[in-house]
Every structure is written in structure tokens, then in C-alpha cells.
N, CA, C and O atoms as a GROMACS GRO file, in nm:
protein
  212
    1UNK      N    1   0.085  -0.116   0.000
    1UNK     CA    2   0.000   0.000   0.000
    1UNK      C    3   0.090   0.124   0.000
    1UNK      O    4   0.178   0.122   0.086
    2UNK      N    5   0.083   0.248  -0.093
    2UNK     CA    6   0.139   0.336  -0.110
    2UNK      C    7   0.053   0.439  -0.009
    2UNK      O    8  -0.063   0.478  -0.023
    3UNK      N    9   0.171   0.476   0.121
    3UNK     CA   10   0.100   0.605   0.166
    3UNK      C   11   0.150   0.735   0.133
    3UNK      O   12   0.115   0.825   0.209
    4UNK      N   13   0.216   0.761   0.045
    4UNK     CA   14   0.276   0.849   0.012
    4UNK      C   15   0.403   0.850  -0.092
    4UNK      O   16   0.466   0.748  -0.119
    5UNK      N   17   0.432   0.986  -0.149
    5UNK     CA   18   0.524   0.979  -0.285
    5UNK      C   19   0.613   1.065  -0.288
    5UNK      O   20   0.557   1.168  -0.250
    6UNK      N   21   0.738   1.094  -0.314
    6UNK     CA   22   0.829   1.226  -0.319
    6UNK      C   23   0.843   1.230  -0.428
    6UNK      O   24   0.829   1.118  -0.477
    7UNK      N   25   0.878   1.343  -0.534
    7UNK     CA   26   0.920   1.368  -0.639
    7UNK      C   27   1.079   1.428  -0.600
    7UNK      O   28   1.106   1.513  -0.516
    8UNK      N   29   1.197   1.332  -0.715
    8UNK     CA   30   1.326   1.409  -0.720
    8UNK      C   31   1.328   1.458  -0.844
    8UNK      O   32   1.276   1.424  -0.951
    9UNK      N   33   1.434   1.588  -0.789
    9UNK     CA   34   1.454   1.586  -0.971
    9UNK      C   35   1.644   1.630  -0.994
    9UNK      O   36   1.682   1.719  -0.917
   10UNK      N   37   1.702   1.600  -1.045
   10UNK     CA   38   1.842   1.641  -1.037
   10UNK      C   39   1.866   1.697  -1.198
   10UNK      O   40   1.779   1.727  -1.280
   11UNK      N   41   1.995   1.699  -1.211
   11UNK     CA   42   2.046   1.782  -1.326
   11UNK      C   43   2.096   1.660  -1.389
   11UNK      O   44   2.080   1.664  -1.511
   12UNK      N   45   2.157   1.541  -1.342
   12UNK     CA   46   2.218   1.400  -1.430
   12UNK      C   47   2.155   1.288  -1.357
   12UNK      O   48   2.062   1.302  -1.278
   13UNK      N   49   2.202   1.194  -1.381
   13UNK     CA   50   2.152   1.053  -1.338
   13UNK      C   51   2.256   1.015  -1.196
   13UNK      O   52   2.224   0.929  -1.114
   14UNK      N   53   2.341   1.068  -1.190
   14UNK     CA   54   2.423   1.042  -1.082
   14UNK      C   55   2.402   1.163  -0.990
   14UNK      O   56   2.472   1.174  -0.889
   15UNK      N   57   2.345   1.218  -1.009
   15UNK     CA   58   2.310   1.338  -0.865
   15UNK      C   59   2.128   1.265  -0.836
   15UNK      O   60   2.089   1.262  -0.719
   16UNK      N   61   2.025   1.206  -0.961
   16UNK     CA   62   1.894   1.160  -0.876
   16UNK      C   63   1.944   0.993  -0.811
   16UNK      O   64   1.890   0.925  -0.725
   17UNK      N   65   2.050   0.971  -0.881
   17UNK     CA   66   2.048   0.777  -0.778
   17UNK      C   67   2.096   0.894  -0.671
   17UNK      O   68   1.991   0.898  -0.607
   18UNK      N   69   2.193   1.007  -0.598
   18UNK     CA   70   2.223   1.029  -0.488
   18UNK      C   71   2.111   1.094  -0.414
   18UNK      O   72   2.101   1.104  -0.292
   19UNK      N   73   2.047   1.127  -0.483
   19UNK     CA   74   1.947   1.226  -0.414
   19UNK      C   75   1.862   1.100  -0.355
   19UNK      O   76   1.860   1.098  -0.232
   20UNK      N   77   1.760   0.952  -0.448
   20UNK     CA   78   1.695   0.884  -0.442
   20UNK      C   79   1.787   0.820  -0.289
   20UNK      O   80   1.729   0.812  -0.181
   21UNK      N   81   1.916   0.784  -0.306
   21UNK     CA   82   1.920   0.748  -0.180
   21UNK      C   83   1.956   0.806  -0.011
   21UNK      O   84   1.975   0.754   0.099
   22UNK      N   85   1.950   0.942  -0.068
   22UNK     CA   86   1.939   1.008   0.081
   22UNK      C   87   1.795   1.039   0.156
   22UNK      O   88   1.747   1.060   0.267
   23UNK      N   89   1.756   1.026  -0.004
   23UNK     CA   90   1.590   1.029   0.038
   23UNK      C   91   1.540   0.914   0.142
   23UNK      O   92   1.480   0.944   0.245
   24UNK      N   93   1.575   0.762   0.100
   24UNK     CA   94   1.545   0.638   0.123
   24UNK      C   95   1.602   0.648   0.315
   24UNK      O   96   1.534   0.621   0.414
   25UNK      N   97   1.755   0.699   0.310
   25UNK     CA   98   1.818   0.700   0.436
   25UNK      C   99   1.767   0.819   0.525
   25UNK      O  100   1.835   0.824   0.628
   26UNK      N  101   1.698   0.890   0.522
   26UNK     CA  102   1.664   1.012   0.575
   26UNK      C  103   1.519   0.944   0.683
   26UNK      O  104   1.403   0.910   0.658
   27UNK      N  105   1.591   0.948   0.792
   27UNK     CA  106   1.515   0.879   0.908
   27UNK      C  107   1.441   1.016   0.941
   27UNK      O  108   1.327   0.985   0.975
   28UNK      N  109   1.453   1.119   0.944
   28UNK     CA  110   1.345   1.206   0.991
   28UNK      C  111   1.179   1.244   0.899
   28UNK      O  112   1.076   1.292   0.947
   29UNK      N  113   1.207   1.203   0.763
   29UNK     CA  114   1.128   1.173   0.672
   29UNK      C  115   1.031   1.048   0.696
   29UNK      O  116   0.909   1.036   0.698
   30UNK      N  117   1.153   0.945   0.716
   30UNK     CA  118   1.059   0.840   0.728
   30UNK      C  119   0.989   0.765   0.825
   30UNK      O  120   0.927   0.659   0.814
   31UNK      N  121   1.015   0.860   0.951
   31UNK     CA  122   0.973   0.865   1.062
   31UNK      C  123   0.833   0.948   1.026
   31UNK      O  124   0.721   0.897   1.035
   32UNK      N  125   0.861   1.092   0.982
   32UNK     CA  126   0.713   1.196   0.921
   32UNK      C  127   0.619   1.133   0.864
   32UNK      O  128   0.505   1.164   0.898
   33UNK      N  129   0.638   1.013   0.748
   33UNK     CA  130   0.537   0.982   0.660
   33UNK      C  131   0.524   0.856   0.693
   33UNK      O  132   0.444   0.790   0.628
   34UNK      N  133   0.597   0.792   0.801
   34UNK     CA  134   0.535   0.617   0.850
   34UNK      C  135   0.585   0.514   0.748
   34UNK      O  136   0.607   0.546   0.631
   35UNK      N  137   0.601   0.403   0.792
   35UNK     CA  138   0.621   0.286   0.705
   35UNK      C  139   0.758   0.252   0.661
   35UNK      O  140   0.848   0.290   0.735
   36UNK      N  141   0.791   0.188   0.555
   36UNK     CA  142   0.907   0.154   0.545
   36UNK      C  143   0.968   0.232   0.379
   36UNK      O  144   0.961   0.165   0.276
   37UNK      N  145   1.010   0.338   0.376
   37UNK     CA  146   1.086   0.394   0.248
   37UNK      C  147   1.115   0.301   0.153
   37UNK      O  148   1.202   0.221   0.189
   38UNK      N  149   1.070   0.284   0.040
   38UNK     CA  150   1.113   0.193  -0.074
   38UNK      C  151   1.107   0.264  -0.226
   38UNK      O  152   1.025   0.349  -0.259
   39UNK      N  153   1.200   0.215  -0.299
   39UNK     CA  154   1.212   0.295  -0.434
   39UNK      C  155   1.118   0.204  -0.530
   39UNK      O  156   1.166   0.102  -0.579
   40UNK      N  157   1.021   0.230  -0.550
   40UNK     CA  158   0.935   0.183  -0.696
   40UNK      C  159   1.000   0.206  -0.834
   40UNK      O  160   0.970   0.299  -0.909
   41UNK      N  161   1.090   0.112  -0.858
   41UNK     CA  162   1.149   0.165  -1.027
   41UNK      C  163   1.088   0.143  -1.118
   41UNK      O  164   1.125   0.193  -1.224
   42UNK      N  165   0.968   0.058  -1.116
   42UNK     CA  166   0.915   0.047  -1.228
   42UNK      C  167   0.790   0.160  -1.259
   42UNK      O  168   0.755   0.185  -1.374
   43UNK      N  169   0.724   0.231  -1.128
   43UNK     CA  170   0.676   0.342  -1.134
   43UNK      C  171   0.696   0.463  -1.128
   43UNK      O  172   0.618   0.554  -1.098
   44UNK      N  173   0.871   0.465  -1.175
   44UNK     CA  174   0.955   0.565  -1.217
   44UNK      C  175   0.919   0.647  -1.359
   44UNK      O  176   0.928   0.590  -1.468
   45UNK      N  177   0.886   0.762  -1.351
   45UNK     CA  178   0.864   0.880  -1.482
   45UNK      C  179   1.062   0.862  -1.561
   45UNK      O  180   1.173   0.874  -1.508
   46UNK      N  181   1.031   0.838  -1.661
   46UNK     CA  182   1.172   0.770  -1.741
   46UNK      C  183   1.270   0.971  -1.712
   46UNK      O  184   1.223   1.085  -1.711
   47UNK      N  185   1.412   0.917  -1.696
   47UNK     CA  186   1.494   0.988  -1.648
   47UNK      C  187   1.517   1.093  -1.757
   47UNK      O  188   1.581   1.036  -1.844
   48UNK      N  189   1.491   1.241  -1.798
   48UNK     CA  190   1.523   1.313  -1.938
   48UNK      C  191   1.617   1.418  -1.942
   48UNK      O  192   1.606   1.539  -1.920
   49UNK      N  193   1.696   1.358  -1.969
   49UNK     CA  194   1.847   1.525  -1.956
   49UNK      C  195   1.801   1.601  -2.049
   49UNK      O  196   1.763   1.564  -2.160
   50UNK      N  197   1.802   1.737  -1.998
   50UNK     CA  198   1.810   1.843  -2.086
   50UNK      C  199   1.962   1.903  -2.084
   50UNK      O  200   2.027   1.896  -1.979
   51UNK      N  201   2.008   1.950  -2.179
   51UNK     CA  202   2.134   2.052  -2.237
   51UNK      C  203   2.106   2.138  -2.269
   51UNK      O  204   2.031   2.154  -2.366
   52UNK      N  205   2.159   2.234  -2.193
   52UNK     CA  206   2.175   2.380  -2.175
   52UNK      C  207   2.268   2.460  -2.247
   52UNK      O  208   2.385   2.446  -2.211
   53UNK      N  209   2.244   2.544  -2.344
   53UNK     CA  210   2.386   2.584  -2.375
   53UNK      C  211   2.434   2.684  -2.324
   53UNK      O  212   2.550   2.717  -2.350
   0.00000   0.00000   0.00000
């Protein structure tokens, strides 16, 4: 049962896996919203770099 959802968003793929897992380790969060923190990858919005010039 999903009680809740965070949205990340980073600038590459190696700053959202770091972000996704401080999210996951962040005991004051997951203390706030109850239950046990888990990453759904398959109900992941697909990852889209933009370039900036």
C-alpha cells in the first residue's frame, strides 16, 4: 500500500540515484510519513536530460 510519494529531480543521473538514496536513508522523513521507504522503479517517470547551452 502506497501512503505516500516524493518527487526528485536532479540535473544528471548520478546526482537523482544520490538524491533517491538520501531520500530512502533520511530517518526524519521516514519517521514523518510512516512505514518503510522503498524505491518503486518500475513506477519511475523515465529519467530526461536536458542541455543547456
Amino acid at each position: 500500500m502506497t501512503v505516500g510519494q516524493i518527487t526528485a529531480w536532479s540535473n544528471n543521473v548520478a546526482g537523482f540515484n544520490a538524491n533517491i538514496t538520501g531520500i530512502l536513508a533520511n530517518a526524519n522523513l521516514t519517521a514523518a510519513m510512516g512505514g518503510d521507504p522503498v524505491r518503486d522503479t518500475e513506477a519511475e517517470s523515465p529519467l530526461v536530460l536536458v542541455c543547456v547551452p
